[in-house]
C-alpha positions in Angstrom: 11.1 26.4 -1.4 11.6 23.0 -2.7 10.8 22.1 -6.2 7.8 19.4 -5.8 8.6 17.7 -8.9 12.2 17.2 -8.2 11.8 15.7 -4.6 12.1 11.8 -5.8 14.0 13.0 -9.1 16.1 10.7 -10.3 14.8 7.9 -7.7 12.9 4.5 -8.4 9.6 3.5 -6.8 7.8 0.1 -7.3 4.4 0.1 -6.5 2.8 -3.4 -6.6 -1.4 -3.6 -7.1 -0.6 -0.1 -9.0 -3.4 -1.0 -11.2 -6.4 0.8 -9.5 -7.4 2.4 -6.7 -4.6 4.0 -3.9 -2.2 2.0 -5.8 -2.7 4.0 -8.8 -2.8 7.2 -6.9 0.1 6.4 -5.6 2.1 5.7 -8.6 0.8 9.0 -9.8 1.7 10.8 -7.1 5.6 9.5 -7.0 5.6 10.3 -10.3 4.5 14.1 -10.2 7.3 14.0 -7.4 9.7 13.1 -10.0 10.3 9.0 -9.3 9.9 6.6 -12.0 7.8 4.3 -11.7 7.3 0.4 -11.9 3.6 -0.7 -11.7 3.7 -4.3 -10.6 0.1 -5.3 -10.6 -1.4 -8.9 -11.4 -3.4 -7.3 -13.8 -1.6 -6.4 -16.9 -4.4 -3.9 -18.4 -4.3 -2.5 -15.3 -0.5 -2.3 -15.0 -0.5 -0.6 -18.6 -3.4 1.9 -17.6 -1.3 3.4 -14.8 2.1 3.2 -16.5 0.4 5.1 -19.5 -0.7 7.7 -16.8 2.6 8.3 -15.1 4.2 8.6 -18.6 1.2 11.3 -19.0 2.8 13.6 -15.8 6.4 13.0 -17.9 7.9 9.8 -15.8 9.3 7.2 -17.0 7.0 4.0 -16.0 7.4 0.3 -16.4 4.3 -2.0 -16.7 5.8 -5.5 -14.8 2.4 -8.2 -14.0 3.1 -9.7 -10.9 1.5 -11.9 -8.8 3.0 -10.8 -5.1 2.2 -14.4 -3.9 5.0 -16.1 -5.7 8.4 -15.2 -4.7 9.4 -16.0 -8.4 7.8 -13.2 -9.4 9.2 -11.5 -6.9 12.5 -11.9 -7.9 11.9 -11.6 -11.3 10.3 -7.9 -10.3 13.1 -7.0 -8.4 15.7 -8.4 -11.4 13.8 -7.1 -13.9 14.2 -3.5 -12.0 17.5 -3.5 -11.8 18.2 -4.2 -15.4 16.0 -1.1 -16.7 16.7 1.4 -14.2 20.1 -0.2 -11.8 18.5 1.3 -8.8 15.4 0.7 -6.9 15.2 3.5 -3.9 11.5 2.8 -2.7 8.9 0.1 -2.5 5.1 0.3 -1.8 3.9 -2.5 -0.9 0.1 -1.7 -1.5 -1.8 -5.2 -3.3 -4.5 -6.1 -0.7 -7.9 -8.1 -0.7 -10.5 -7.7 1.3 -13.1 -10.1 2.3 -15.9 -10.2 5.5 -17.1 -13.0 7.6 -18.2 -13.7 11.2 -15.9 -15.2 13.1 -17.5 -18.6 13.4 -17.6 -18.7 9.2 -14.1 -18.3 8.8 -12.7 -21.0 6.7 -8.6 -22.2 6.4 -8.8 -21.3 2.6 -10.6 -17.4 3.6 -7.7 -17.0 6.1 -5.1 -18.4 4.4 -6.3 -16.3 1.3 -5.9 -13.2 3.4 -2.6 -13.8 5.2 -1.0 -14.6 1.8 -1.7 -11.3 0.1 -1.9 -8.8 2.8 1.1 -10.0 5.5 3.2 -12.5 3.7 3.4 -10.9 0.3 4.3 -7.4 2.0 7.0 -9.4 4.0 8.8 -11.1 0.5 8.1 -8.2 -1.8 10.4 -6.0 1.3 12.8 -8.7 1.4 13.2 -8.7 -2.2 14.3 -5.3 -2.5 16.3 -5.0 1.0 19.3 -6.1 -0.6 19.2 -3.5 -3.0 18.6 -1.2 -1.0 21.3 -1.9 1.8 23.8 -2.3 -1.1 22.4 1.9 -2.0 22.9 2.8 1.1 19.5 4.0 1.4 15.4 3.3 0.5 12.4 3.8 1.9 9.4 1.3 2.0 6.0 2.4 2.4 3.3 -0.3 3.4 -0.2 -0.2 3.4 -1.5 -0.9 6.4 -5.4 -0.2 7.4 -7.1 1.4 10.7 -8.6 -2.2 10.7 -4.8 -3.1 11.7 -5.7 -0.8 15.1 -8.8 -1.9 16.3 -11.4 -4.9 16.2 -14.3 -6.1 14.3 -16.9 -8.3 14.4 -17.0 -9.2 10.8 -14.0 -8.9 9.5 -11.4 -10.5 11.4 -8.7 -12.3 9.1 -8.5 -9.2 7.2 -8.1 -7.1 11.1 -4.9 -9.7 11.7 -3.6 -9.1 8.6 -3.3 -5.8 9.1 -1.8 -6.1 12.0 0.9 -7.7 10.7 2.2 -5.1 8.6 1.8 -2.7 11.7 4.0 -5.2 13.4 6.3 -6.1 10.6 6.5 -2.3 9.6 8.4 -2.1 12.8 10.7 -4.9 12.8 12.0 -4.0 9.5 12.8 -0.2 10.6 14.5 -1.7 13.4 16.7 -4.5 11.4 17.5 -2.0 8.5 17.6 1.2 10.1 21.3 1.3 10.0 22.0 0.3 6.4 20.0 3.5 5.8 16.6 2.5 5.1 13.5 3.7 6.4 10.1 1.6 6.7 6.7 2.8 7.4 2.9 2.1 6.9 -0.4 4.1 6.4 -3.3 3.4 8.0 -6.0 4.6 6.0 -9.5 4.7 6.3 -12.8 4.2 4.6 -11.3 4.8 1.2 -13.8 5.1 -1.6 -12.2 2.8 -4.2 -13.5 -0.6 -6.5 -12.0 -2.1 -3.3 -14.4 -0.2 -1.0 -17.6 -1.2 -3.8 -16.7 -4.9 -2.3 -16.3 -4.2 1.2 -19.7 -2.2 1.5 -21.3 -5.0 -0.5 -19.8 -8.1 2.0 -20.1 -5.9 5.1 -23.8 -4.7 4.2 -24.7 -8.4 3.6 -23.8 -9.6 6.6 -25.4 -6.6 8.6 -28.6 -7.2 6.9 -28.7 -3.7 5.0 -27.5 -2.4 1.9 -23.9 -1.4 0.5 -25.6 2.0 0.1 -26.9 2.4 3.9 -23.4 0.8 4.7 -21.2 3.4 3.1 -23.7 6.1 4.4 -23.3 5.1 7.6 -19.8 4.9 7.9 -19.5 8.5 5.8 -21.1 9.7 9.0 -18.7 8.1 12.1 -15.5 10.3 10.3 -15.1 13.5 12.4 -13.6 15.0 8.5 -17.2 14.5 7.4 -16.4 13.1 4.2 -15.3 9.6 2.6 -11.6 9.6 1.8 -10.0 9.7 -1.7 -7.3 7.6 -2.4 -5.1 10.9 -3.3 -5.6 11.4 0.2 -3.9 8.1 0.7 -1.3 8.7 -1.9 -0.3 12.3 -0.7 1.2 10.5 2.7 2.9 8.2 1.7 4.5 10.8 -1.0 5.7 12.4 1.9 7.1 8.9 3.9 8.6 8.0 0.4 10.8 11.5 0.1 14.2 12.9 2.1 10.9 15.5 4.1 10.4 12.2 6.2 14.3 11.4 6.5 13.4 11.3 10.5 10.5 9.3 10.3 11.2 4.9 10.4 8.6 2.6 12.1 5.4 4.3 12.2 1.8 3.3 11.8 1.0 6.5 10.4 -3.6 6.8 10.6 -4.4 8.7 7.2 -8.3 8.1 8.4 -10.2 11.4 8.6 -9.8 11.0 12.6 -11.7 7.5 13.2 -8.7 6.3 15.1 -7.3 8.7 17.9 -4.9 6.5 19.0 -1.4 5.4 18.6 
């Protein structure tokens, strides 16, 4: 039987928005595995939280604010990486915003807002690292898709596409880099009960007319699990996808979602 802490020993994971939420569950859960861990976050307390934490589980972690929007940060992440650790062997691509509106209230600056962080970030914080990677040999990038990238809403479409996107761009990456050794996936997680979700009940409940407390009730009750997920259920996955267990696994929309989507 494998050694659980050993898995990603020796490796090195960034995990941008590592600040809170699955981002932070992640980081904590690549470091149990052994990784060390750069938390690029835009919020520098935040950043220093988690990196205390993962020094807490006996990692090494680096505390790097970043804004994933700006492709000089980017590249200032990525150099910044290889100068402490001279590797970098997988990226989680994770910093995400959430907003809701009806279709007809949509404004440039709401989907622009949206695209920027949650499909055009992911795309320049992978093509940051790929060269790193293809010079290894080898990486793994974990995305963070949504099951909103899967199906429709009424409310909440910008945020829908933008999920989407990662599905789709999740895929053309596996494709481009599968032979310089690389492997690219994305969760698709559910109703995950994080500061994140506090905003989405509170936007969704608003424009349904109830409140974020009848909201998050309600949607408790649609997942066949029963229960509203944890972000360590979140972070457990893509664990696996970030380890050699999932050497056979590139491309995939993997639904972490307590069964809401039965689909591929």
């Amino acid at each position: 039987m494998s050694d659980q802490g050993s898995e990603l020993a020796g490796r090195v994971a960034i995990v941008t928005g590592g600040g809170q939420g699955i981002g932070r569950a992640t980081a904590l859960e690549l470091a149990r595995l052994g990784a060390d861990v750069v938390v690029a976050e835009l919020n520098a307390e935040g950043a220093e939280r988690t990196a205390k934490e993962v020094r807490g589980v006996g990692a090494k972690a680096l505390a790097l604010p970043t804004d994933v929007t700006k492709l000089a940060d980017l590249t200032r992440m990525v150099d910044r990486v290889r100068a402490d650790f001279g590797r970098i062997d997988v990226l989680v691509n994770n910093a995400g915003i959430y907003r809701a509106a009806l279709p007809l209230d949509v404004t440039e600056e709401h989907w622009d807002t949206i695209m920027t962080v949650n499909a055009r970030a992911v795309f320049f914080a992978s093509q940051a690292v790929l060269p790193v990677m293809i010079a290894q040999r080898r990486g793994a990038i974990v995305n963070l898709a949504s099951m909103a990238g899967k199906i429709g809403s009424p409310n909440n479409l910008p945020y829908n596409v933008s999920k989407a996107a990662v599905v789709s761009m999740t895929k053309s990456l596996a494709l481009a880099h599968a032979k310089d050794g690389i492997r690219v996936n994305c969760v698709c997680p559910g109703f995950v009960e994080t500061d994140m979700w506090t905003k989405v009940a509170r936007d969704q409940g608003a424009v349904m007319g109830i409140s974020a407390e009848e909201f998050t009730r309600r949607r408790a009750q649609a997942v066949p699990l029963g229960r509203m997920e944890r972000a360590e259920d979140v972070a457990a996955v893509i664990g696996f996808l970030a380890s050699d267990r999932a050497g056979y696994v590139t491309g995939q929309a993997l639904s972490v979602d307590g069964g809401l989507v039965m689909h591929g």
